[in-house]
C-alpha positions as CSV (number, residue, x, y, z in Angstrom):
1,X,-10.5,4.7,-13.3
2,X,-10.6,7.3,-10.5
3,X,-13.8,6.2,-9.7
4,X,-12.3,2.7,-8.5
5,X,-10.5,4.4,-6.1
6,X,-11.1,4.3,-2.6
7,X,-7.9,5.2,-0.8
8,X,-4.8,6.9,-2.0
9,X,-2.0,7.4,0.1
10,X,-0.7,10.4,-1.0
11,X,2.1,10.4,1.6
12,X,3.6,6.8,0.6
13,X,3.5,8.0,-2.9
14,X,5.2,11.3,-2.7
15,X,8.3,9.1,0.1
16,X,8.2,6.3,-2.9
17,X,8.7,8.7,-5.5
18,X,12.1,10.5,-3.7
19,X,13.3,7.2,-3.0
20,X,12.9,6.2,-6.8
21,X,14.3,9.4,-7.9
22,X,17.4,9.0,-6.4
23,X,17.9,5.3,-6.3
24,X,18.0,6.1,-10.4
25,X,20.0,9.2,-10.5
26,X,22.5,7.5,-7.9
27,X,22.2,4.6,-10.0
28,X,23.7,6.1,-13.3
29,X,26.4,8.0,-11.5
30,X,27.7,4.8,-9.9
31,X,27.4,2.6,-12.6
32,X,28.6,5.4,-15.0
33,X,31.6,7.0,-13.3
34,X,32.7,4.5,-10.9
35,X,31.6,0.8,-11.2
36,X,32.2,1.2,-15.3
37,X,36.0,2.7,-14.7
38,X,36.3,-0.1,-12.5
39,X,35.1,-3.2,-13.8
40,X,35.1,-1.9,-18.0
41,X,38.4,0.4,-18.3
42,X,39.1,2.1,-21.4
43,X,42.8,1.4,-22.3
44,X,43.7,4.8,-21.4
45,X,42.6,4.2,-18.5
46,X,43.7,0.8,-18.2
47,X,47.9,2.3,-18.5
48,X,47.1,5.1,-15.9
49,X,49.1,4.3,-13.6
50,X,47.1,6.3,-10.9
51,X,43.7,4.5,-11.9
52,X,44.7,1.0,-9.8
53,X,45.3,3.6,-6.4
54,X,41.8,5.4,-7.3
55,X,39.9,2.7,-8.2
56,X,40.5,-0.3,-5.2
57,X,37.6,-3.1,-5.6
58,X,36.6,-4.1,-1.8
59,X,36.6,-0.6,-0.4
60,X,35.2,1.2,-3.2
61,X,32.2,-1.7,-2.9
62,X,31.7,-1.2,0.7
63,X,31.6,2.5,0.2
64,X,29.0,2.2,-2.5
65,X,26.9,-0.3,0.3
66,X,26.9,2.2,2.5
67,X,26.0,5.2,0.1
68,X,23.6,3.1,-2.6
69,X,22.0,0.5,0.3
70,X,19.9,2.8,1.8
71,X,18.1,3.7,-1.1
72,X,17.7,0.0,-2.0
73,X,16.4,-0.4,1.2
74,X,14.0,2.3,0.9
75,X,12.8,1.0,-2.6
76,X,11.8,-2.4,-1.3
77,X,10.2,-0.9,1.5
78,X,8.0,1.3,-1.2
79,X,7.4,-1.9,-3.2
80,X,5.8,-3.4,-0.5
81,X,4.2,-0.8,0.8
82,X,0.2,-0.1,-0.1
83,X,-0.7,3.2,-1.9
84,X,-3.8,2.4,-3.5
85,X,-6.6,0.8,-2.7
86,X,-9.4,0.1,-5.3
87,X,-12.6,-1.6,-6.1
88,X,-13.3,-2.9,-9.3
89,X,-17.0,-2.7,-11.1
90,X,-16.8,-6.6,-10.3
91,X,-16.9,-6.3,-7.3
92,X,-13.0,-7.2,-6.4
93,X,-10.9,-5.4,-4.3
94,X,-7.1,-4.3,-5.2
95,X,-4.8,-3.2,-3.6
96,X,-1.5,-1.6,-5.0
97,X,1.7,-0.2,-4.5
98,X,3.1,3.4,-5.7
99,X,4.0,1.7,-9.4
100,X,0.5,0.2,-10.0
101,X,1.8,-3.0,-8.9
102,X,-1.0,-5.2,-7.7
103,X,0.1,-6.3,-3.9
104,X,-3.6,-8.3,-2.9
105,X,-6.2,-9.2,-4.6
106,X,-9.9,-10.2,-3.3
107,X,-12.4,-11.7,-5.3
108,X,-16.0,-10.5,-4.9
109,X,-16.8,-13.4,-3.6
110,X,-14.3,-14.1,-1.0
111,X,-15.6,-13.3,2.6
112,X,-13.4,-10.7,4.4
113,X,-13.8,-8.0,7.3
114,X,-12.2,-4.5,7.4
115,X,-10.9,-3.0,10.5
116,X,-10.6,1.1,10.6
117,X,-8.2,2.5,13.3
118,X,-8.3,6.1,13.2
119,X,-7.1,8.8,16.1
120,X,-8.4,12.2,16.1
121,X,-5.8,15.0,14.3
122,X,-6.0,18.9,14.5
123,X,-6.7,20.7,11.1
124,X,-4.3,23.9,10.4
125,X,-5.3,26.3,8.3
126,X,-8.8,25.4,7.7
127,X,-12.2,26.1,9.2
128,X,-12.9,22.4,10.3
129,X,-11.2,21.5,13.4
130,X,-10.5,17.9,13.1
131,X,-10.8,14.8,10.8
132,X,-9.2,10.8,11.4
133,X,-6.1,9.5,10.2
134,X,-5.2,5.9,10.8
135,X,-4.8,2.7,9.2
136,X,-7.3,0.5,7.1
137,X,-6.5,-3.3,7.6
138,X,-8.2,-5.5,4.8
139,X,-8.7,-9.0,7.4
140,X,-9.2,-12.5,5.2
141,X,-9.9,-15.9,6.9
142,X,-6.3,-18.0,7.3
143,X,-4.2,-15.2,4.8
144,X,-2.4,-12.7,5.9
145,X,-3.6,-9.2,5.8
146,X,-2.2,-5.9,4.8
147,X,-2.6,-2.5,5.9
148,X,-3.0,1.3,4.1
149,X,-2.7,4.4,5.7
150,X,-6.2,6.3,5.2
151,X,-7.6,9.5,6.0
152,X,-11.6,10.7,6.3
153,X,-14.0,12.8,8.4
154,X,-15.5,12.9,11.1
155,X,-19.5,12.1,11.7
156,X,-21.2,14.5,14.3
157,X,-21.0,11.5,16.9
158,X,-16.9,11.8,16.5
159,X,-17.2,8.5,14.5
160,X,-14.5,8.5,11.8
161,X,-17.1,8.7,8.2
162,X,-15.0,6.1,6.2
163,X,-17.1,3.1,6.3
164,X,-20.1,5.1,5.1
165,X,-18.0,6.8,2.4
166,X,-16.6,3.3,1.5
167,X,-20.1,1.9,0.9
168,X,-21.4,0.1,4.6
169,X,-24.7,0.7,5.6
170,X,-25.2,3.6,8.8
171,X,-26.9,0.3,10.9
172,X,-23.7,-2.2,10.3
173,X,-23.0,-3.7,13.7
174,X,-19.4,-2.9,14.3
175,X,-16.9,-5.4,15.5
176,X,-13.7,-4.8,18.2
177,X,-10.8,-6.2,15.8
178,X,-7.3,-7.3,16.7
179,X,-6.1,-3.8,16.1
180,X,-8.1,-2.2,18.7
181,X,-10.2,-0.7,16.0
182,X,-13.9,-0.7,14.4
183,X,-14.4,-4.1,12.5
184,X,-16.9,-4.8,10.0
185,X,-19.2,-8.1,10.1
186,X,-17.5,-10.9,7.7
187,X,-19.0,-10.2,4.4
188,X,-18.3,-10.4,0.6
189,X,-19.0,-7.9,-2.1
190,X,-21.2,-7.3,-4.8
191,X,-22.3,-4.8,-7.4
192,X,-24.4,-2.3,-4.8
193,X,-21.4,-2.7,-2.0
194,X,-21.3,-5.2,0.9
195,X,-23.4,-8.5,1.3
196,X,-23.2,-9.2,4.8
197,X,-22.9,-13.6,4.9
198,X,-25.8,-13.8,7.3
199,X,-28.0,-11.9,4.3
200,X,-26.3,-13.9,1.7
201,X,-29.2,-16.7,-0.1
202,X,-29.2,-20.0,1.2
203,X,-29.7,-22.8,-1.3
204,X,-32.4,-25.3,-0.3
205,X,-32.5,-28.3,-0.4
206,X,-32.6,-30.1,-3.6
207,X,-35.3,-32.7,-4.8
208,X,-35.6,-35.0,-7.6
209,X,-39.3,-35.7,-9.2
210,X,-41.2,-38.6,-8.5
């Protein structure tokens, strides 16, 4: 499976992970010791007469808004959020979120471009000096795309190294894409990587005998 892998955004995964972790332990707390007193009392409860001044429905909901909503927030924004991207042996790409969710998928056959834009960052620590980090945006023909943080190398020219890493050819005749970054041609993909449509066969004409 790793194999299939072509990006993993370890940064969204590790956010999306905190976020889940305490969306669920908020979760129980809240459901255990407040909303269940609240909505479910116990008949001990229930003849308290202190548990009707503790436990007051419209403030103790806004309070738990305000406390329990940004974590709900955060969880769709993880949902939606790209962590993986992957190629399967049949040639189609998919893209997922932190839970293995697919969020896109792209046939082998369906043409598409992908735009790299990368900026140059400092390496601490290390005996290289810099590599590229940047976005990845998978472009399809009247759909809307999607976007995953990436990181790579660079090439001795300063180029960033993903699209040969990904699998594009060192001669591919980079495009300027919407994003201000390097574009690849419109092509689909097949078993040994891209097929560029211009290289794609043409179909003659048919013919009938005589």
């Amino acid at each position: 499976m790793f194999e299939k892998i072509k990006i993993f955004d370890f940064g969204t995964v590790a956010i999306a992970g905190i976020i889940l972790f305490f969306l669920v332990f908020l979760g129980w707390i809240i459901a255990g010791q407040i909303l269940r007193p609240l909505l479910f009392p116990t008949m001990k409860e229930a003849l308290d007469p202190a548990h009707d001044k503790s436990y007051r429905l419209v403030p103790t909901l806004l309070c738990l808004a305000v406390i329990y909503g940004p974590f709900v927030a955060g969880f769709w924004w993880a949902w939606r959020k790209p962590a993986l991207f992957m190629i399967e042996p049949d040639g189609e790409w998919v893209i997922r979120n932190f839970l293995y969710v697919p969020l896109l998928r792209v046939p082998a056959g369906q043409p598409r471009q992908l735009e790299g834009c990368f900026h140059r960052e400092y390496y601490e620590d290390s005996e290289r000096d810099y590599y590229a980090s940047g976005e990845v945006h998978v472009l399809l023909p009247s759909l809307p795309g999607i976007a995953i943080r990436a990181t790579c190398d660079e090439l001795p020219d300063g180029r960033p190294d993903f699209f040969e890493k990904f699998g594009y050819a060192t001669d591919t005749q980079f495009l300027s894409g919407p994003h201000e970054g390097l574009m690849t041609p419109m092509h689909t993909w097949g078993a040994s990587g891209p097929v560029l449509l211009a290289e794609q066969p043409v179909a003659g004409p048919s013919s009938t005998a005589p």
